[in-house]
N, C-alpha and C positions, 0 to 999 in steps of 0.2 A: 680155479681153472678147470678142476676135473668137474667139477659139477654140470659143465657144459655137456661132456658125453657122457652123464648120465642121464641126461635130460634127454639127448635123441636119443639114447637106448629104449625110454620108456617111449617116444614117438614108434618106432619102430618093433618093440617088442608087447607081448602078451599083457601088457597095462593099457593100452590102446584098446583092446578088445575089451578088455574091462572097463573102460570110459564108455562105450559104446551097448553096455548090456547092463549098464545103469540108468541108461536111454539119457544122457545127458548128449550136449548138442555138441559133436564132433568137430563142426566149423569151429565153432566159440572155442573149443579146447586145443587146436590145434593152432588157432592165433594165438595161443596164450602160451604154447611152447615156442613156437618163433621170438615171441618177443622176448622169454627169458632165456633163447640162445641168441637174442640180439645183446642182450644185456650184459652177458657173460662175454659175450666178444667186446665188448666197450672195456669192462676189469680188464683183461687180459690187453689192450691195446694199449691201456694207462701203465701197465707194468711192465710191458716194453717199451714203451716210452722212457720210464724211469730206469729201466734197467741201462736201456741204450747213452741215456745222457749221463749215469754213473760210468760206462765201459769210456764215454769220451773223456769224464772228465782226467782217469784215471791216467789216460793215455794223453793227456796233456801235462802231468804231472810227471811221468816215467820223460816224455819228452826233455820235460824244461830238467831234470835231474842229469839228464845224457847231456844236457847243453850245457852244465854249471861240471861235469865232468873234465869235456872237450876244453870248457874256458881255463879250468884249474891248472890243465898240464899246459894249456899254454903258456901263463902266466908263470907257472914255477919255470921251464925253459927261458922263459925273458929274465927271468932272477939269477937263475943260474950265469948264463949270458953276459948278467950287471954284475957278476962273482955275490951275490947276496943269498948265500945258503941258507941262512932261516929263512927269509922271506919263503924262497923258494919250497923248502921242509913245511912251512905253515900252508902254502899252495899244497903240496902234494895231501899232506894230510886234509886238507879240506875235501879234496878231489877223493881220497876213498871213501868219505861221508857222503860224500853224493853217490857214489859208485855201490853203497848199501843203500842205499834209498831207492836209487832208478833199476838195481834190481827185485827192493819188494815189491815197484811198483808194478814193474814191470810184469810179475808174475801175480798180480792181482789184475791187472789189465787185462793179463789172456786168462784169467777166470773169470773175468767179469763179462768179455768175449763172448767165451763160451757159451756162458749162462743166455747172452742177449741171443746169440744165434740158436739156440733150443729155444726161447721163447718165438722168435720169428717164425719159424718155423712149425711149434705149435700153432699159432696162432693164424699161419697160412691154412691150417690141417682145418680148423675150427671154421675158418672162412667157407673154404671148401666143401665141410661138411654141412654149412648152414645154409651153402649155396642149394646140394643136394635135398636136402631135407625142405626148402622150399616149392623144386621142384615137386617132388612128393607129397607136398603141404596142397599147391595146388591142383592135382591130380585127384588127392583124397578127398578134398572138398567138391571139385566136379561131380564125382562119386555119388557125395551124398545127395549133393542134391538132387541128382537124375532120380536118385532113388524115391525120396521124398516126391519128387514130381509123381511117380509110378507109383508108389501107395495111393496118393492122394486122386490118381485117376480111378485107380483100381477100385476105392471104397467109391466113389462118387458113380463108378458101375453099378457097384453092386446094390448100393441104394435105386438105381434105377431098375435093376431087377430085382426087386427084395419081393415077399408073400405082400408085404405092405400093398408096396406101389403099385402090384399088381390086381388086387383085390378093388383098391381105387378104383384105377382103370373100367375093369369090369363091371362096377358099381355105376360108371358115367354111362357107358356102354346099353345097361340095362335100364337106367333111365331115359336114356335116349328112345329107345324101344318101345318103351311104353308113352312114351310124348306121340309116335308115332302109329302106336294102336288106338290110341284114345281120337286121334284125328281122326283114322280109317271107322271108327266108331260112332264118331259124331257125322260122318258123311252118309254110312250108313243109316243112320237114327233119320238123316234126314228127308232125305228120301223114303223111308216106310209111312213118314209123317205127311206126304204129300198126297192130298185125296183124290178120287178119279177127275174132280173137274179141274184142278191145277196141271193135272197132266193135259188132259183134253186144251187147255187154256195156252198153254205151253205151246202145244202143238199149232194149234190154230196161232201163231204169234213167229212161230217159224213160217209159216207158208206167207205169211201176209210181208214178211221180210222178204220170202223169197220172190215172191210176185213184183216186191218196190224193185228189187234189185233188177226183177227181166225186166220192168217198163223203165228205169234210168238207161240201160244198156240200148233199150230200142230208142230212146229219144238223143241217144248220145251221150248220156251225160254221166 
């Protein structure tokens, strides 16, 4: 029974912290003490059980002892009554054999009493305590895993700003760059490459457009 609160002491005490800097999974460990303070409430529920149905039966027995009392002096009064003094002598003396019996029983009864109402008792304590430690159970797990969330953003930062990722970056960057030098280069190359009469050709090519364009506008069209 006591094993039960030793089990939250270790949820609640400086072994916890040591489940936790062994980097073992706190969720995991902390089902695992619930369920063997579920467990230990099941033992202790079976032993009140059994306690309680010893305290009844004892007290059925102190009972029927008080009843086989009650019956004896009747009985010896009704003998006396028929003038039958043995009979009645053999009732009486029956009657104090019961009257030692329904008091061992009796005072086994209220031990056995006692015992079942400290175990209730316990056992409400244990209820109680397993209630709390639940609460606590799910609180500590919310805990962790905010926490785990927050690591696992925090590295997922930092890889995005790591020398690496940034180096990368730079490296597209400057590719980029030179995709767009290399074009400004070949634009240039290609025009140096164009000789006086491409220009002149060029030229006369614009005017002759521009000429169609004033005679469509004069014709309408």
């Amino acid at each position: 029974m006591f094993k039960f609160f030793k089990r939250v002491k270790t949820v609640v005490s400086s072994e916890l912290n040591s489940v936790l800097d062994k980097a073992e999974d706190p969720v995991k460990m902390l089902d695992q003490y619930m369920r063997d303070m579920a467990e230990d409430i099941r033992e202790v529920e079976a032993a009140v059980a059994k306690q309680i149905a010893n305290e009844k039966m004892l007290k059925r027995k102190a009972n029927d002892a008080n009843a086989m009392v009650e019956k004896r002096m009747q009985q010896a009064e009704k003998a006396i009554e028929s003038g039958n003094d043995d009979l009645a002598r053999r009732a009486l003396q029956d009657k104090k054999d019961h009257e030692a019996s329904a008091q061992s029983l009796n005072e086994s009864w209220e031990r056995a009493k006692k015992d079942a109402d400290m175990l209730r008792d316990k056992l409400d304590e244990m209820k109680k305590e397993y209630q709390e430690m639940k609460l606590k159970k799910d609180s500590l797990k919310a805990r962790a895993e905010s926490a785990k969330t927050r690591t696992k953003i925090n590295r997922t930062m930092s890889d995005i700003g790591n020398d690496e990722s940034k180096q990368g970056f730079e490296r597209m960057e400057e590719k980029v760059m030179q995709y767009e030098a290399e074009a400004e280069t070949s634009e240039d190359l290609s025009r140096e490459s164009r000789t006086l009469d491409d220009e002149f050709e060029e030229l006369e090519k614009d005017d002759v457009d521009d000429e169609l364009a004033a005679l469509k506008a004069k014709l309408g069209k």
